[in-house]
N, C-alpha and C positions, 0 to 999 in steps of 0.2 A: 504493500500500500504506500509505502514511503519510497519508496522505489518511482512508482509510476505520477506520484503528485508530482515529485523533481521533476519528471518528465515534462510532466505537464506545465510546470511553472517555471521551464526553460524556456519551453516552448512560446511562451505566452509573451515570456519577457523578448524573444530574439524578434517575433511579431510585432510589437508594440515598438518593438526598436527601428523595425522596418518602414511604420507606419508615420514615423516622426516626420520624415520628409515632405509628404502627404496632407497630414493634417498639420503641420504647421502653416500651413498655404492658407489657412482659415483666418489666420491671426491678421489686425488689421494692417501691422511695422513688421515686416520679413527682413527687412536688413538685406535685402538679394543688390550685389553690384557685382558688377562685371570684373574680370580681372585677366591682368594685360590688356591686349590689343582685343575683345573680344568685343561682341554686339549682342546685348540679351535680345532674346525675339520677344514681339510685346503683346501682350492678351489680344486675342483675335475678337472681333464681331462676328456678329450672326448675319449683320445684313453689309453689304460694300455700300463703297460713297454713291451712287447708284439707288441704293435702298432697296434693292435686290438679294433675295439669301444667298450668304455665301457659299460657296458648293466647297471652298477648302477650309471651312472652319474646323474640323477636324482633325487635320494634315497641320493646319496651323497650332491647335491649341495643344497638340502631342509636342509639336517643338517650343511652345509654351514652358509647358512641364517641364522639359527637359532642361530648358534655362534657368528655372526661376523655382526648382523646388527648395521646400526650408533648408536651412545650413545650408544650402551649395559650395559657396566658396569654400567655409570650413571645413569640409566632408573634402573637396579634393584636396586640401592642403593637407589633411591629414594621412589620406591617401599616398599624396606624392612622399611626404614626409618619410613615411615609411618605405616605400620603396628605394628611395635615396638611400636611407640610413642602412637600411638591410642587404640590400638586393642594388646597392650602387647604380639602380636605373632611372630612367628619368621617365616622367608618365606624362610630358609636355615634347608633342612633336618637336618643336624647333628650338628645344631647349636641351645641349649635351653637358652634361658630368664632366668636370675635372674634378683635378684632383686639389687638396685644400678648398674645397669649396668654392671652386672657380667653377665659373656657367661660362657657357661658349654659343652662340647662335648657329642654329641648324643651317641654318640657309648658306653657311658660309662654309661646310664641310665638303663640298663640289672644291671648291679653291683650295683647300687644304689636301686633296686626298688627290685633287688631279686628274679626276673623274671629270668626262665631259668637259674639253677644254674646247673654247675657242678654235673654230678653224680659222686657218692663217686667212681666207676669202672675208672671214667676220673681222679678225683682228685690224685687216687692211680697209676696211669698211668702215671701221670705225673711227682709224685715226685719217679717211678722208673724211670723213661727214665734220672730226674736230675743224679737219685743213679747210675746209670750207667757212666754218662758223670765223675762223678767224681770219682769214681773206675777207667776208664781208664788216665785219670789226674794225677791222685798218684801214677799208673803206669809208667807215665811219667814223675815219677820227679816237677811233678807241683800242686800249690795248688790251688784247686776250691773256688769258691763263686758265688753264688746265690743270688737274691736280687729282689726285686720287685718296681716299681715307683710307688706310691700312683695315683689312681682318684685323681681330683682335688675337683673332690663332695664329694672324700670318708674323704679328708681332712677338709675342709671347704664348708660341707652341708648350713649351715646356711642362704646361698642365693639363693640355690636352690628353685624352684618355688612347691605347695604344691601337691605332686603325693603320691599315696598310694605306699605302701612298705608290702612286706614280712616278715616275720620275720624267715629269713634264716640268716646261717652265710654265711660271703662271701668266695666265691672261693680261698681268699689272705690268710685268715686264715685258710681256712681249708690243704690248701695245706703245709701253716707254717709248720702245726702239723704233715701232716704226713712227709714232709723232717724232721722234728726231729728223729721221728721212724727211717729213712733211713738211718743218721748220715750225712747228709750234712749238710753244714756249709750255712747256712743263717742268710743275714745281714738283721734284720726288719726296714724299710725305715718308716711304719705308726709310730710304735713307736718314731722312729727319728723326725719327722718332728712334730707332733702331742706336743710335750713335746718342740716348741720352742714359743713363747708368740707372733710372729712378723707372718704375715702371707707371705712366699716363693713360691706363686704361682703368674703367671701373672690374671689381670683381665679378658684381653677379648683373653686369649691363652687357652690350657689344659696343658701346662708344666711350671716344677718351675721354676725360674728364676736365674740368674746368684748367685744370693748370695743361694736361694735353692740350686744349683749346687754344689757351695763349699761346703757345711754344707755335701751334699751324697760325694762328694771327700773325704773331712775327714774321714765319716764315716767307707768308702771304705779301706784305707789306713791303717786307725788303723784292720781292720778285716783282713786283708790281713797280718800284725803284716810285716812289711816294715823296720820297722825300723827305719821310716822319720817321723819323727815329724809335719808331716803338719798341721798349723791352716790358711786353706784360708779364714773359717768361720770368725776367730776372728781377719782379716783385716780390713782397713777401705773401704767402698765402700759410691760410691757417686750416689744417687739419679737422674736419667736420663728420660726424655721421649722420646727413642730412640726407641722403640718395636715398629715392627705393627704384632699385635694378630692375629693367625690362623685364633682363629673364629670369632675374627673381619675383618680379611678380606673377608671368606664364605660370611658374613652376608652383608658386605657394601665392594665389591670390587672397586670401586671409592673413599671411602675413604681417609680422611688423619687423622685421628686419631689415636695416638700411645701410647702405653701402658707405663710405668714407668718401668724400668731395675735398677738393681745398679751395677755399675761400679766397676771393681773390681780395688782398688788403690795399689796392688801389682804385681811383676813384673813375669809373665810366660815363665818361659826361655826354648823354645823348638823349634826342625826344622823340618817342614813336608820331609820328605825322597824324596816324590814328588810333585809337587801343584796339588792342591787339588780346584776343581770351588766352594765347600761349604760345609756347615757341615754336609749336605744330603748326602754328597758321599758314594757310596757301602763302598769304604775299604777307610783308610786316615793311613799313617805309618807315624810315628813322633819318635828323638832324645831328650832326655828332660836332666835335669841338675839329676836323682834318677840314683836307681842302680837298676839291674835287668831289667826281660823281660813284658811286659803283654801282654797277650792276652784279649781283650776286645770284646764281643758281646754286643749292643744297640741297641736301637731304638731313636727314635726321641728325646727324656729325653736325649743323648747322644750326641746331639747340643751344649746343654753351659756346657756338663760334661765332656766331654773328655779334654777339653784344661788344666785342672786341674792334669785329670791325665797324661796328655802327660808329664808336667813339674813333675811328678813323680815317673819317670823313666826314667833310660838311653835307653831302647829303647818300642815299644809301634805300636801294632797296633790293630786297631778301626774297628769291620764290621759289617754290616748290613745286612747278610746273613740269610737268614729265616732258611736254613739247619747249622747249625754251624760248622765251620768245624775246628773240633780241628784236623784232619790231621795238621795243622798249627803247634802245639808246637812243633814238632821234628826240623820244618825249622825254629820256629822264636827264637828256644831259651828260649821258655815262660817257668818261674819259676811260674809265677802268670795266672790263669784262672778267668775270672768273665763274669758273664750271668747277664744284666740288661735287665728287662720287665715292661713293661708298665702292672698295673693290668688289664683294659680291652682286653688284649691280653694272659695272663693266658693260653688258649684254645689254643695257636700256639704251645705247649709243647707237646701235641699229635697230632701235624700234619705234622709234619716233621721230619725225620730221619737225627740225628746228621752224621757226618763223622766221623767215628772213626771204627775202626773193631768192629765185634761184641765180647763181652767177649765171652771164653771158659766159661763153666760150666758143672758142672757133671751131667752125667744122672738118673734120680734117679727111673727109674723104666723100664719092659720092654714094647716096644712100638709096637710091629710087633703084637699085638692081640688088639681085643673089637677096633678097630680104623673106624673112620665115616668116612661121605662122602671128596671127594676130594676138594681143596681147587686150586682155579686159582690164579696163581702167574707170577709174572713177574721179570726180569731179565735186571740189567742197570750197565753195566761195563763203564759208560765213565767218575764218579767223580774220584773212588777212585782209582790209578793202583793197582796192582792186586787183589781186591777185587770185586766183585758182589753184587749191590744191590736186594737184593729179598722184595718183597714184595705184600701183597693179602688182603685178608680180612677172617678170620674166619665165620663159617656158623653159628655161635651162642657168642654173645657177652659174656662171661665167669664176673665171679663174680667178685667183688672189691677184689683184692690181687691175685691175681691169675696170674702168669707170662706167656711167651708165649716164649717154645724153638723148635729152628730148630735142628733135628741130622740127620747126616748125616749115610748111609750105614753103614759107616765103626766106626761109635759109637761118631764123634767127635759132639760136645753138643754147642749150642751156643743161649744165651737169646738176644730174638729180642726186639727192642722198641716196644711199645705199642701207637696203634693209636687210634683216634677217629671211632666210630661203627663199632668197633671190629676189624680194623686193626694192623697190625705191616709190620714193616721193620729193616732189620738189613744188614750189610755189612759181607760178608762170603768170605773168599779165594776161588779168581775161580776154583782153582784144587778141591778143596772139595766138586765143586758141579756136578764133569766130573765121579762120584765115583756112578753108579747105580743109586739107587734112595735115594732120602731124605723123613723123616718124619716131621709135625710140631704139636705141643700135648701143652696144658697144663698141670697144675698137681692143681687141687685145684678146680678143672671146672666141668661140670655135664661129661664129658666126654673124649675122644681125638679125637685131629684132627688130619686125612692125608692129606700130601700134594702131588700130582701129580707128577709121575718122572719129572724129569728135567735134560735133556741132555745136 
């Protein structure tokens, strides 16, 4: 009899334990937030905007559930907790185990391990699409810079957990080399950071930290030949536990543990143009105590780096634009251009066409003979006014070096960016494409390509 009540009143309890998730959904304050980069899904309706039954309100409110039952955060923090401490595994896709308690971002173990590299057709793609951005730059009066954010594996492997590796070069260096061939101005951040004795990464984030920041603002400045003398490097900074780590948050969104920042003990004299809710913002425009204009492209490395350079300029603005849109130097003023990328992102350099026209170029052979099949392309006038964006995909990926131009009917010539599997896209004046037909050809490639009239 005592036997089977145990049972019973195991039983009863592991239920009740099950149910907690469930019926705490009843309570009016859940405390349910989201944790890292995540999007809770939000209570479904019965009826759509419409005022029509919804026919996925069931589909929805199971992903409901599944967001937003009681504990959530807590219940995976505990989850992960355990499996960290036990079982050295991580129960967060994008978030890898080191060792001391070092987090490493997933997304960056392609680069590390040398899996799936860059083809030399992509690397030479890419560093023409930069050679482009800065030919029309210098056209305008403004100097380019290019620059790359180290992996945090690529800087400080040494806690990375033990995976087999390639013996490829990485995407970062190969593309170094050929921007040299190209003649753009690249500022090398591995070299920078690699060559300082202290380690400028956070532990359980993927980006460097306030005092890494100054050290690439420095860097930045002198490359840019400014003329400001900035050492925000060789301030004093004070030691802080004020961080909470991306991928410590992925990993333990419940969490309170926070990483160590250093504070920077000098003064950043700058006014955002507009408020700004955080350093995530698409665009942030800032007044600083420098002279001259920037134009700044970042990524997330761009959080504790821009306020460096805000106070580095008289004026300054910051975007987070995947298409880059140097249309801007004409409106902002920009004397200075700088492109920062994170190195696992490398691969966004051929997937988006900058804003900027496409350059003139000459033609260099005739194109109305030996020409292939037709090429489907499409047509998007609503970034740039009076330009069209064209863009297709070629029927045969063309060699490493090998460039890709549009010419029009009437002879005018224009090199398009070069995309991932065999695409391009460039920006063409709309009049120039109302002129019969156009051709699109390489020169250097097993062949040419035609492209379809376009009216």
């Amino acid at each position: 009899m005592g036997k089977k009540l145990s049972c019973v009143l195991f039983t009863a309890v592991i239920l009740l334990i099950c149910m907690i998730p469930s019926l705490g959904m009843l309570l009016p304050v859940r405390g349910g937030e989201a944790g890292g980069n995540e999007t809770l899904a939000a209570a479904p309706s019965l009826r759509d905007q419409a005022g029509n039954l919804n026919t996925n309100y069931l589909t929805q409110m199971t992903g409901y559930l599944e967001d937003n039952y009681f504990l959530r955060q807590k219940m995976i923090t505990a989850w992960s907790a355990l499996n960290a401490n036990l079982l050295h595994s991580s129960i967060a896709e994008n978030v890898v185990l080191g060792e001391y308690h070092w987090l490493y971002f997933g997304d960056t173990l392609a680069d590390y391990t040398g899996t799936d590299p860059m083809t030399e057709y992509e690397i030479d793609s890419a560093a023409r699409n930069l050679a482009l951005m800065n030919e029309y730059c210098g056209s305008q009066g403004a100097q380019f810079l290019f620059t790359v954010a180290p992996n945090k594996n690529s800087l400080y492997p040494e806690h990375m957990p033990d995976l087999p590796r390639d013996d490829v070069r990485s995407n970062a260096d190969r593309l170094a080399e050929a921007l040299e061939r190209e003649g753009v101005d690249y500022l090398d951040m591995f070299a920078l950071f690699r060559g300082q004795p202290e380690t400028l990464y956070f532990q359980t984030d993927s980006h460097w930290n306030s005092k890494g920041a100054a050290l690439a603002a420095d860097a930045l400045n002198d490359a840019l030949n400014t003329g400001r003398d900035s050492r925000y490097f060789d301030n004093t900074f004070r030691p802080e536990q004020i961080h909470k780590g991306d991928l410590y948050d992925m990993l333990y969104p419940a969490g309170d543990g926070m990483d160590t920042d250093w504070t920077y003990g000098g003064t950043l004299n700058f006014q955002y143009d507009a408020p700004i809710r955080s350093a995530e913002n698409l665009t942030i425009m800032t007044h600083g105590q420098g002279g001259g204009s920037l134009l700044m492209f970042r990524d997330s490395f761009g959080n504790l780096l821009y306020p460096y350079m805000a106070d580095s300029f008289d004026a300054a603005l910051f975007s987070r634009a995947a298409a880059y849109r140097l249309d801007l130097i004409g409106e902002r003023k920009a004397g200075k251009v700088v492109v920062e990328l994170v190195e696992r992102n490398i691969r966004s350099l051929i997937q988006n066409v900058p804003l900027m026209p496409a350059p003139l170029s000459r033609p260099t052979m005739t194109l109305w003979e030996n020409s292939a099949a037709d090429i489907p392309m499409k047509k998007d006038a609503d970034s740039l006014p009076g330009y069209v964006l064209v863009t297709g995909t070629l029927s045969a990926v063309p060699d490493a070096g090998t460039p890709v131009f549009l010419q029009t009917a009437a002879g005018e010539c224009y090199e398009a960016f070069r995309l991932e599997d065999g695409g391009f896209g460039l920006y063409v004046p709309e009049a120039a494409l109302n002129r019969q037909e156009i051709v699109l050809y390489t020169v250097g490639g097993e062949g040419f390509y035609a492209a379809e009239r376009l009216d």
